[in-house]
N, C-alpha and C positions, 0 to 999 in steps of 0.2 A: 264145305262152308259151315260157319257155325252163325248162330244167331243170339241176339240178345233178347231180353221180353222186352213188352209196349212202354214207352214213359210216354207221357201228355206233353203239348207243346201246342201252340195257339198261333196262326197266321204262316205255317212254315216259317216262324221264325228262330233258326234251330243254322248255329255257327259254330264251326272250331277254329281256336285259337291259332292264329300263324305259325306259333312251336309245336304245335299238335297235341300239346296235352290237357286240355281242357275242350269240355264243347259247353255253348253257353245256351241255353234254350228261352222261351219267355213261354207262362202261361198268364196270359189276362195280362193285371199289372205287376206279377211277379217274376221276375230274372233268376233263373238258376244255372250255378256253373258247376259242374260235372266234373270230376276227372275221366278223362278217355277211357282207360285199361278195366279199371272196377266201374263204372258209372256212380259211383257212390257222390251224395252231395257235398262239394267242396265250400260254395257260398249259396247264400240267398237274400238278395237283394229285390225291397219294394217301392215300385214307383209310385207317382202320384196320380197317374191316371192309366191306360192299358196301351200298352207297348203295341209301337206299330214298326217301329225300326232298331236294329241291334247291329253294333258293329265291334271288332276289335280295333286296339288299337295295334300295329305294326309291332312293337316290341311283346304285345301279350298283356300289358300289365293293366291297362284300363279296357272299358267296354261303354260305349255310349249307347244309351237308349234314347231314342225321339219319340216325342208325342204329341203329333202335328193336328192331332185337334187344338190342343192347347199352347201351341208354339211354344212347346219346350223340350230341351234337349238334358237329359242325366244324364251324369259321366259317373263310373265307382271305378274304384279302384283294388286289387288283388291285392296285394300285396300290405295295403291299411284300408282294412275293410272299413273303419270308421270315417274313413275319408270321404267327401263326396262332392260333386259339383251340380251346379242346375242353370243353365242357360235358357231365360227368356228372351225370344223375340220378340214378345211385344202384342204389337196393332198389325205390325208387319207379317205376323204368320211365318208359316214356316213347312214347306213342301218336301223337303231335304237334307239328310245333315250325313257326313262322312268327316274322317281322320285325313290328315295330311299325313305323306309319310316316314316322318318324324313321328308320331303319334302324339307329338305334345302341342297342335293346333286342331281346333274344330271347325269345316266349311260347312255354313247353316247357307241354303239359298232358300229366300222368301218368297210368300203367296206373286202372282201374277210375274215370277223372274225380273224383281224389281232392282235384287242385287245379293252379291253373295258376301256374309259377314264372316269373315277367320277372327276366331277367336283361339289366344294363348292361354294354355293353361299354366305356364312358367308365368309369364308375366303380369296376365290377365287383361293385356292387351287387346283391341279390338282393332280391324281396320275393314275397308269395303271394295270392291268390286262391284263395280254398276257395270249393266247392260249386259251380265248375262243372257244367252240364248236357249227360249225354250222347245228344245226337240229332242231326241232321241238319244244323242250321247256328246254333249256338250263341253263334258269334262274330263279329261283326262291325264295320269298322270306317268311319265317314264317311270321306265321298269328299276332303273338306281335310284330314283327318288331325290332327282337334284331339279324337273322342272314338271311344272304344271302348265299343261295346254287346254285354254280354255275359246269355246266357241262366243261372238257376240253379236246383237243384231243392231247396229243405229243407225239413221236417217235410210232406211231398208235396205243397206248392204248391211254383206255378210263379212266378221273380221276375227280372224286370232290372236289372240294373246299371250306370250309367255311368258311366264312367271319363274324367279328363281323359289325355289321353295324355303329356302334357310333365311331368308330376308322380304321373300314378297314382295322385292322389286319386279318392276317389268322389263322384261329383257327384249322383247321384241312384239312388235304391232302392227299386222298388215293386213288388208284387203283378201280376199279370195273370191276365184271367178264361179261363185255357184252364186244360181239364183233364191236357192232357201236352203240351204247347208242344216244336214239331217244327221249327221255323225262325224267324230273324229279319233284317232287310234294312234299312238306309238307305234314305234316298230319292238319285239324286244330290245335291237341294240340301243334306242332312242336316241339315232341319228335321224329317225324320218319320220314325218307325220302324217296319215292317211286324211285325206277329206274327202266326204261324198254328200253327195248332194240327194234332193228328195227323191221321190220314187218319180216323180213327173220328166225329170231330167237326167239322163243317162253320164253322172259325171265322175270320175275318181281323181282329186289332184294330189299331188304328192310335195312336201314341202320339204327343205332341210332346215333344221336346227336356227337358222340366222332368217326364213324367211324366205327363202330362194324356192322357186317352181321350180321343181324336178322334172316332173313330169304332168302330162295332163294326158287322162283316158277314157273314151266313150266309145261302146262298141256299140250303137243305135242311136235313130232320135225315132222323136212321133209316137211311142210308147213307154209302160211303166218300165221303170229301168232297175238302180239297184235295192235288193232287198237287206242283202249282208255283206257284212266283210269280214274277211281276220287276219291274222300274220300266221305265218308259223313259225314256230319258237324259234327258228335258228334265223329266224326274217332274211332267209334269201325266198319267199315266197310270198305273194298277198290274194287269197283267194278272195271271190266277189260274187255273191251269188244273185243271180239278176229273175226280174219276172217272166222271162221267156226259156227257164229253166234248163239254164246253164251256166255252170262254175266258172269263171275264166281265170287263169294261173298268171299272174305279170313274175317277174324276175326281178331282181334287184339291183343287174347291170345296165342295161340299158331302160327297166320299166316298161318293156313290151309283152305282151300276152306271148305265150307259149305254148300256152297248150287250151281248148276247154272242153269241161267235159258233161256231154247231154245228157240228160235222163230221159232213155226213150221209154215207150212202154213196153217195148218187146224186146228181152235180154238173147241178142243168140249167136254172142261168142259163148263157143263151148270151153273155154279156157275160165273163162268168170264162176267162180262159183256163187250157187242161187241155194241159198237157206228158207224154207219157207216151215213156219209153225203149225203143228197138227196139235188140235187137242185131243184129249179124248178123258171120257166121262169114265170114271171107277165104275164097275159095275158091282153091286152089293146084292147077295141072293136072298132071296126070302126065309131061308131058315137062318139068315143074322139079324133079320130087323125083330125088334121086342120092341116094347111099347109100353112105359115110354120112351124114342130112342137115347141110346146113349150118345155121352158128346162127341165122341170119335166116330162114332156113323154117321151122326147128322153133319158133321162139319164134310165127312168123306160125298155127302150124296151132295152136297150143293158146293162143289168147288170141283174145277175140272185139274187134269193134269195134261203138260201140254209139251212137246221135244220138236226139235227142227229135224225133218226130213231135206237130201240132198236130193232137189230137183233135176233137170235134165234141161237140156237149151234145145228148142225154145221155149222162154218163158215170157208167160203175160204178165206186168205188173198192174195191181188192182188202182183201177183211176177215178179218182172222185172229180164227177165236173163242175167246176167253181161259178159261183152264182158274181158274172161280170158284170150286173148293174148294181150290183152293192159295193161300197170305198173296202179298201183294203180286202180282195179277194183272197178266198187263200190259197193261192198260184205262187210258184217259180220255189227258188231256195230260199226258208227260212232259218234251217239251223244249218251251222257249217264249222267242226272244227278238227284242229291237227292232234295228230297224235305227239305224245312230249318229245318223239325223238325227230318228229317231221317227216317220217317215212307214210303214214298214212293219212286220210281226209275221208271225213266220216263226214255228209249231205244228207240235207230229208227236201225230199220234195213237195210244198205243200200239198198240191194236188194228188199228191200219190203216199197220202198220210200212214200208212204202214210199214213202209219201207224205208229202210238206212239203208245206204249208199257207200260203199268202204271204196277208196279208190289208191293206188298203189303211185306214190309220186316217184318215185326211181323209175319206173316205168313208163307214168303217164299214162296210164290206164285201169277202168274199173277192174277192180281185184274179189269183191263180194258182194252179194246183193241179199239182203237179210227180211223177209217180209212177214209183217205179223199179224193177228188175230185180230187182236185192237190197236186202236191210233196210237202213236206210235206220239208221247209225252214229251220226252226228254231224254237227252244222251251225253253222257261224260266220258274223259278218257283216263284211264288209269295217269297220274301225273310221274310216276318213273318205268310203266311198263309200257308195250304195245297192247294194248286191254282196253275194251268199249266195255261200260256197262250203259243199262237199257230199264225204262219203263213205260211201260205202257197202260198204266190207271188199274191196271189188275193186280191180285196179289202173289204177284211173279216178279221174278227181276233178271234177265238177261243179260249173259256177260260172253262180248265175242273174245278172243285171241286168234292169232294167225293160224293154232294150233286145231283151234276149232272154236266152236258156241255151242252155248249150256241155257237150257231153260228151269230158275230154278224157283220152288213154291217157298214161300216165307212162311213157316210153320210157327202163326201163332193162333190163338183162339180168335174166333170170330172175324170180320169181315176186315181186310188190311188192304186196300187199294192202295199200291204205291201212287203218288200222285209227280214225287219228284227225288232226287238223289245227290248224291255228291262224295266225292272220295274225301279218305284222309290223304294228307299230305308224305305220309310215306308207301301209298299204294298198298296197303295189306288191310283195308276195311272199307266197308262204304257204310254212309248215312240214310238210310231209308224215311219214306214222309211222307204219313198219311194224311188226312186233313186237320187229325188232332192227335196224333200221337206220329211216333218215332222207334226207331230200334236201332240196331246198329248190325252190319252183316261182317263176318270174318272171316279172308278170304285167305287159306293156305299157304306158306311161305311157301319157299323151293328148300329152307331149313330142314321145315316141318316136315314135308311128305319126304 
């Protein structure tokens, strides 16, 4: 692995381009865009007040910044850097803004989800969307980019909406049987729509394209129920991670569970293999230290080094007990996702905040149990490899493969807590994210070595 130095960036606001060659970062009210390969500055764009949202648009060539203090949205553009737009909402405020995926309309949604304005940049068109719904993931849009599914809440049902995207007509309009509908999801192929319902109500419905109930699935009542969902990318799977901390697998023929899978505390099939992290502190003798120390001892005595040892079954995993008279405990599955080829499912369970979960879906069963030092952040999957990277708020960055796991220290000066991450889009780099700076990590082809 090689490494880049520190560049600044403000609110983990730090995005690369859909064609991979640019990454756009924001400090304060300034936007800077990057080329990938050299990091050398390609623009620099200033806003009018400090950037609290950045997006690309789908083709690469524009970037919207939002600055929902002041219900305003900038748009710049690459390619005529002279060029520029500025979208006021108003009185109405503005909680929200994203691209369509044409990239040549902007969805602003206003303060209290009063409604959501598209706005064209070809035409300079405006049109509206009342009765948006505010929860957790109310919008969304298939993977070709021909509809948008939106959640909506009036006279206190729950209803979907869908949108053609190339005209913003509505294509269909119906009811659904939750009581306070909390999320909704494509499938990749965007034949099917996931719905789930709050955590209060144990609901999954599934809808097709025109409106029709596929399916409907609840595996409890009388407790909290779903925390997450997702597809995996080939959507013959939908994984569902509930508060009584377990995955349930539905299929895609009939929409029945198949399989789920528990996270107990104690691992003891001897087939699973159990990774657990040991640090261990450098030790530096007394005839190295001089006074005053140098930078490379002082940074050596206060930073540990840390490798996974291969455990043995059985094993304990370390259990945090969640305080049940405060809302939203942190119990059951909160991160849940597939690997790009669908052969893996990487789980954290929140009570058991150190440990990721790898489980082997050809087989239907746990396949690795990874436990760490610290709580355990954030986790992504290589987007063309079988490859998890990992962090966990230290200045370390973990990266599994089938092959094995690497614990490895980010060598820059002074104190670098990765806080969060993210791949490139061809799998040979990651983004690193401290709370005010950034790097970039380079991870060895099969070329190279």
């Amino acid at each position: 692995m090689n490494f880049s130095e520190l560049f600044k960036h403000s609110n983990q606001l730090c995005r690369l381009s859909p064609d991979g060659k640019c990454l756009a970062t924001c400090v304060q009210y300034r936007l800077v865009v990057r080329d990938v390969n050299t990091l050398q500055i390609l623009h620099l764009f200033t806003c009018l007040d400090q950037i609290q949202q950045v997006e690309w648009s789908s083709d690469s060539l524009f970037i919207l910044c939002a600055m929902f203090k002041r219900g305003l949205v900038q748009v710049w553009s690459l390619e005529q850097p002279d060029w520029h737009c500025k979208i006021d909402e108003g009185s109405a405020g503005l909680i929200a803004s994203r691209w369509s995926p044409d990239g040549r309309h902007i969805l602003n949604t206003t303060e209290f989800h009063l409604r959501i304005t598209v706005w064209s940049l070809c035409t300079k068109s405006v049109s509206y969307i009342k009765y948006p719904k505010a929860c957790q993931q109310g919008i969304d849009f298939s993977k070709d980019g021909r509809y948008m599914a939106l959640a909506e809440r009036r006279d206190c049902k729950d209803y979907i909406s869908i949108f053609v995207c190339s005209d913003w007509q509505l294509l269909r309009h119906f009811d659904t049987e939750t009581q306070d509908l909390s999320g909704i999801e494509w499938s990749p192929s965007g034949c099917v729509l996931a719905v789930w319902d709050d955590c209060l109500e144990y609901k999954v419905l599934l809808y097709s394209l025109d409106g029709r109930q596929l399916s409907a699935f609840s595996a409890y009542e009388w407790s909290l129920g779903v925390k997450s969902v997702t597809w995996s990318p080939s959507s013959q799977f939908l994984a569902i991670g509930s508060y009584d901390q377990k995955v349930r697998i539905l299929n895609h023929i009939t929409w029945r569970k198949i399989t789920d899978f528990d996270h107990l505390t104690t691992i003891n099939n001897p087939k699973t293999v159990v990774y657990k992290e040991v640090e261990k502190r450098p030790t530096v003798g007394v005839q190295d230290l001089t006074f005053p120390l140098s930078e490379g001892i002082s940074n050596s005595l206060f930073s540990t080094q840390s490798k996974y040892e291969v455990c043995q079954c059985p094993f304990s995993v370390r259990v945090v007990k969640p305080d049940k008279d405060r809302a939203n405990p942190k119990l059951g599955i909160g991160m849940l996702a597939f690997s790009s080829d669908s052969r893996y499912l990487a789980t954290k369970n929140d009570n058991m905040p150190y440990t990721i979960w790898i489980w082997d879906i050809q087989k239907m069963k746990l396949f690795v149990v990874m436990e760490h030092v610290a709580t355990v952040r954030t986790f992504q999957w290589d987007p063309c490899h079988a490859r998890l990277a990992i962090c966990t708020g230290n200045s370390k960055v973990y990266i599994w493969s089938p092959a094995g796991c690497v614990s490895v220290q980010v060598p820059v000066e002074g104190n670098f807590p990765v806080l969060s991450l993210f791949w490139h889009s061809n799998g040979n780099s990651l983004v690193l994210l401290s709370k005010e700076h950034f790097c970039l990590c380079y991870l060895e082809t099969a070329e190279e070595s």
